[in-house]
N, C-alpha and C positions, 0 to 999 in steps of 0.2 A: 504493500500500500504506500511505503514512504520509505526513506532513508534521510535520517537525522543530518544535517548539514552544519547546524553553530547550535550553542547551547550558550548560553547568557542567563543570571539571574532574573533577569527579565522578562524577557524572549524568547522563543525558540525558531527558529531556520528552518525549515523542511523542503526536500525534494519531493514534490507530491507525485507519484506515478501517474500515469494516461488509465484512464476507463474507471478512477476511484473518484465518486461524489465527495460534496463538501460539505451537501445539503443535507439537514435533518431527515431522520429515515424513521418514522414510528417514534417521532420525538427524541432519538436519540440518532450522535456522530459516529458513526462506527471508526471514520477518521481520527479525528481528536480521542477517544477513547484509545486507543491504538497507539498514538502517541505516549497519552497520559501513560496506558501500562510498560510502555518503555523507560520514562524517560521520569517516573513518579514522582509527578503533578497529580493533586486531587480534582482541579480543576482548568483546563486552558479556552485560552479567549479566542476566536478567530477574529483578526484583525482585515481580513479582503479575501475575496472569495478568484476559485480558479473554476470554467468549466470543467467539466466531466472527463471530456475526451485532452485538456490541457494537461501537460505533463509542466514540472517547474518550482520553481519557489514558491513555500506560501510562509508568512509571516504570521505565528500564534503567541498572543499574550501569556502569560506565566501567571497573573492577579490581574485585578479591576486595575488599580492605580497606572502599569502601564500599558494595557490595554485602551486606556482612555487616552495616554497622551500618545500610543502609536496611531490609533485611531483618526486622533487632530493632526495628523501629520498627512495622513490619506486625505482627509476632511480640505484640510488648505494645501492641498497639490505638493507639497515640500517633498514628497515620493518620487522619485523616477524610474516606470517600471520599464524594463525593456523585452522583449517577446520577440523568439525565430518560428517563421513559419514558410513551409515549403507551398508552392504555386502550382497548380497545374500548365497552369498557361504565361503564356507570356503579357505583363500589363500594358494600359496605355499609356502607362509611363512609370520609368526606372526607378525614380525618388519623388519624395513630394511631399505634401500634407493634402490630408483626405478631410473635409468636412462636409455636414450636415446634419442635419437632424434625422433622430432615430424612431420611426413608429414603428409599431407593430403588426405583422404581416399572417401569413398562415400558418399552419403543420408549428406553431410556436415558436414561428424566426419574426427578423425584424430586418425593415428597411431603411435604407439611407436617402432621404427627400433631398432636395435642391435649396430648402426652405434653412435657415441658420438662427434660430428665434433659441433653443438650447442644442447647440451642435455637438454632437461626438466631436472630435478631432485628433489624430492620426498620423505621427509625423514618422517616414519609411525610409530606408534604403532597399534595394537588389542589388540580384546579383542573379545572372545565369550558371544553375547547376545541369546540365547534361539531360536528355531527353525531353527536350522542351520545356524541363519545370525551372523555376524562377526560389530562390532564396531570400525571405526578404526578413530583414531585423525593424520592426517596430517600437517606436515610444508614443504611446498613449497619452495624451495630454489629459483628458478624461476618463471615468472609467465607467460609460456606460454597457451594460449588457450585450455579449456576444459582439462589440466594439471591433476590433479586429479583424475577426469573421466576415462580420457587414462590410467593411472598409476592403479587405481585399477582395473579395467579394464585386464590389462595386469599383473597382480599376480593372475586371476582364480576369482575375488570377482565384479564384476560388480554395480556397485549402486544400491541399490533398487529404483525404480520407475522411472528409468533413461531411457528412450525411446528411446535415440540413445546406450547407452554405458550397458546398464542392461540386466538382462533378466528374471527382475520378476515387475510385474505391483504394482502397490499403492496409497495410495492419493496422494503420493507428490512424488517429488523425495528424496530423501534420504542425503542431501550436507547442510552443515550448517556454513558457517562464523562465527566461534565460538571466537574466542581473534583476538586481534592486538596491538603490542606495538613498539610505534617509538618513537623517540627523537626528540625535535620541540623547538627551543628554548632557548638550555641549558636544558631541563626537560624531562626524559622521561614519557612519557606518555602509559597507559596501559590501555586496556578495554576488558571485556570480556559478551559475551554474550548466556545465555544459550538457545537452541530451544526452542519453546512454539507449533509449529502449526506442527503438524505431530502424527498419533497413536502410532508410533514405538516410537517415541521420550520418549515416558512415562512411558516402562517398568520396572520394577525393577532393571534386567539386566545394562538397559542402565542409570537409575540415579544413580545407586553405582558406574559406570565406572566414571560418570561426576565427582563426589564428587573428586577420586583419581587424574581426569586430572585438575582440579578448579584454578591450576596455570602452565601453559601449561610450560613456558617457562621457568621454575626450573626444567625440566626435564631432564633428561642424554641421547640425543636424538643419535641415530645414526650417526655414524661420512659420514660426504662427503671427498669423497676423488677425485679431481680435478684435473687433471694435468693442470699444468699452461703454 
């Protein structure tokens, strides 16, 4: 279900595997439960949530006290998450920032309108990994639901093995919670986590891309531009 990544009196780091919920199940985590009997916590906080099929970092409180202030940290964007995800297709373009606003669609997906009234926002690189599919490293500006998803989705490159948003099958799905770096403390704090469970994940292609993105957030990312 997970492998431990940092332990802190605080905090705890987790590598959350692909195809484990985050979501209450019959009123109980089976995740955090999991942890807790590892890692013996009576109690942990989920601090941001991962999809189902996302493999990746997740950040869990250790008590209420900093639970509350990781939380305010998510709350006023002080977060920087960053996310690999493999494309089926090739986009309408290589880098950018993806906006608009998100409603919701059928089969319990969601759409990206043209309309910026409360936009997602979405700032990308690629990179071509070998049979047509597309590498792309994300920073989320926002953190609306299936965000990501929608967003490559909506430039022509659908996730691979992404069953509501893709349109090509796989072992996994294709989304990786790859870095996160917030301040806690007076300190910031930085973690990064490279995929391990997926075929795609192991090409040549895609481990020379890693090697270039290994420190995401030194990177000259596309500017957002927001009206205030």
């Amino acid at each position: 279900m997970f492998t431990l990544v940092y332990q802190d009196p605080d905090f705890l780091v987790i590598h959350k595997h692909p195809g484990v919920s985050v979501h209450k199940d019959d009123n109980a985590q089976p995740l955090l439960a999991a942890v807790a009997a590892q890692t013996g916590d009576q109690q942990l906080y989920l601090i941001h949530r991962l999809d189902k099929m996302t493999s990746g970092l997740l950040l869990l409180g250790r008590h209420r006290q900093a639970a509350s202030e990781l939380s305010a940290c998510f709350a006023e964007r002080r977060v920087e998450k960053f996310y690999l995800a493999i494309g089926s297709k090739k986009p309408k373009k290589k880098q950018g920032v993806v906006i608009g606003d998100m409603t919701r669609s059928r089969r319990s997906s969601w759409k990206l309108e043209s309309t910026k009234t409360n936009p997602a926002v979405t700032q990308f690189f690629s990179t071509a990994v070998g049979e047509g599919r597309r590498l792309f490293l994300c920073k989320p500006y926002t953190g609306k639901t299936h965000q990501i998803r929608v967003a490559l989705r909506s430039v022509g490159s659908g996730i691979t093995g992404d069953e509501i948003y893709g349109s090509e099958s796989a072992d996994r799905g294709y989304l990786h919670a790859y870095a996160l770096r917030f301040p806690y403390q007076g300190v910031l704090r930085q973690f990064i986590c490279p995929p391990t469970s997926g075929d795609l994940w192991q090409s040549p292609d895609v481990q020379s891309a890693l090697l270039t993105w290994s420190a995401p957030w030194e990177l000259s990312w596309p500017k957002v531009a927001l009206k205030s």
